[in-house]
N, C-alpha and C positions, 0 to 999 in steps of 0.2 A: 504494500500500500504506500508506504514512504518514498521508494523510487517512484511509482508512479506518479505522483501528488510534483516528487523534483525534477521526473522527465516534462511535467507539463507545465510547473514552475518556469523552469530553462526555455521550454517551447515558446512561453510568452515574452518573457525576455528576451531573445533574437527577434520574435516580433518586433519587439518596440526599438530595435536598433534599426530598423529602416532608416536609409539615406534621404533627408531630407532634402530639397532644393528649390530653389525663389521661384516662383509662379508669374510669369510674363505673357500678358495677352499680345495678343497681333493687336493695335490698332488698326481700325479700319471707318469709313464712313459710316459702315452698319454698328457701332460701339456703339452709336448713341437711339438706338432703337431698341423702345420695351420689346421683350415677347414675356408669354405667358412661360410659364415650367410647374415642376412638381419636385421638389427637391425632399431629403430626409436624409438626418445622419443625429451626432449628436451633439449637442450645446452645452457650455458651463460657462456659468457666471462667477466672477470673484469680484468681493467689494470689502475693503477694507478689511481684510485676512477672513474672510467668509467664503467661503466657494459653496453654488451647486452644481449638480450635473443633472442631463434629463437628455433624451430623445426628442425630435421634432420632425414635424411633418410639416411643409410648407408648402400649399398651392397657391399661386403669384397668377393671377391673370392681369389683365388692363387698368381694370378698375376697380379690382376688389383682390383682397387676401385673406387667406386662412392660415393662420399658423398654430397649430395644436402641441404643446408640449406634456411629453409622453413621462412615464415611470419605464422602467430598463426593461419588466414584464409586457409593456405596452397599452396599459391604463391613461386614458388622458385625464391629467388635471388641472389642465387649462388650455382654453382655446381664445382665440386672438381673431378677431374678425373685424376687414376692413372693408367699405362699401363706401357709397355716395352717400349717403345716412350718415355715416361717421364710423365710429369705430365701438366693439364691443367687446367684453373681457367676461367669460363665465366663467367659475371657478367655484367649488365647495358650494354647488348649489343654486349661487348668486349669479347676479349678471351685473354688470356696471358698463356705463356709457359715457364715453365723452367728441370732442367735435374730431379729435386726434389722436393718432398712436402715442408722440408724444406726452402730448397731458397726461393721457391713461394711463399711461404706465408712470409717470415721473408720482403720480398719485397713487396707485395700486401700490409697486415696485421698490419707491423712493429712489427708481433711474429712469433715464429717458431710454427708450428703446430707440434708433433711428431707423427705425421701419422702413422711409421708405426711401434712406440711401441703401439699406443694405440689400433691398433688392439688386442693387448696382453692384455692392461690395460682395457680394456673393458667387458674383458672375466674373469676380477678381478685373470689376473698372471703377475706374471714376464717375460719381454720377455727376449729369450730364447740369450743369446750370450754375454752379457753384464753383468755385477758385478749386486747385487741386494742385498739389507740390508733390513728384517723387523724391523723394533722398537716396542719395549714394546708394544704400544699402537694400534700395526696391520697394520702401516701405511707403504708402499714398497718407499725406497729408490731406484731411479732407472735413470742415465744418466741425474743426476742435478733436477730431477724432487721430489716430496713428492707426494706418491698417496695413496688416502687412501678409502676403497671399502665398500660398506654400503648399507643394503634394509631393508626395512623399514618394521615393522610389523615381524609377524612372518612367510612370506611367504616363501616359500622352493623360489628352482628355481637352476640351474646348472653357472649363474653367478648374479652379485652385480646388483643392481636397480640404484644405484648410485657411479661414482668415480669423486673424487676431483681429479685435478691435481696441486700443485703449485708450481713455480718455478718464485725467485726473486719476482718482481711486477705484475705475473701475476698469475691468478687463470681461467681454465677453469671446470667446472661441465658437465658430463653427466649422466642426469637422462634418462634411458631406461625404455620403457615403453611395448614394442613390439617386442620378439625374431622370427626369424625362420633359 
């Protein structure tokens, strides 16, 4: 049982040694064009030596978004819904409303969520209307935010596997797992 437990220990560990490397989109004319997708992987938060972790689901259309955040089982205990209405947060039951992602959540949360750069930052660009600085090191300066886009391995792929966000005391990661 102990070998076993340390062959799978070991196994994971080589896992996580995968070679990481900076994630560079092509610019092109079509950069600055929404599409719709369906993304999933997984998210954590850390705020002032606090961290979560959860799973998410995210479908991004035109004009509306749903982002569901998952338990590791796959229980959702919160969903996140974006429309011309405004935006909604149910959780434990309840439902709360406000005109914005960020209101709602800087209220729910006590952070601002950037909802709807990170549809941009996700896709490892700059979103489209605002100032935007790369640095040396690849990382997007972008509306108080540092974002820096990265996958792991040598895998192709049309966006990043992972981006940091960090802004002040808080860091959120999304590691993607699942495009369509």
């Amino acid at each position: 049982m102990k070998r076993i437990f340390l062959a799978l220990l070991l196994a994971s560990l080589v896992g996580c040694a995968s070679r990481e490397t900076l994630f560079k989109p092509e610019l092109t004319t079509s950069s600055a064009v929404d599409t719709p997708f369906v993304a999933s992987g997984r998210l954590s938060v850390q705020m002032n030596g606090h961290g979560q972790v959860a799973n998410f689901e995210w479908t991004h259309a035109l004009a509306s978004d749903q982002l569901s955040i998952n338990t590791p089982i796959g229980t959702t205990v919160a969903r996140l819904t974006r429309d011309k209405q405004g935006v909604s947060l149910e959780s434990d039951g309840k439902t709360w409303r406000a005109p914005d992602v960020a209101a709602l959540t800087e209220e729910r949360l006590g952070w601002s969520l950037p909802l709807d750069n990170l549809v941009w930052w996700l896709r490892g660009r700059a979103a489209p209307g605002f100032p935007a600085i790369y640095a040396p090191d690849g990382s997007l300066e972008q509306q108080g935010w540092t974002i820096r886009f990265t996958r792991v391995g040598d895998g192709g792929g049309l966006y990043p596997q992972r981006v940091d966000l960090t802004r002040d005391n808080l860091t959120i990661r999304l590691v993607t797992y699942h495009w369509q």
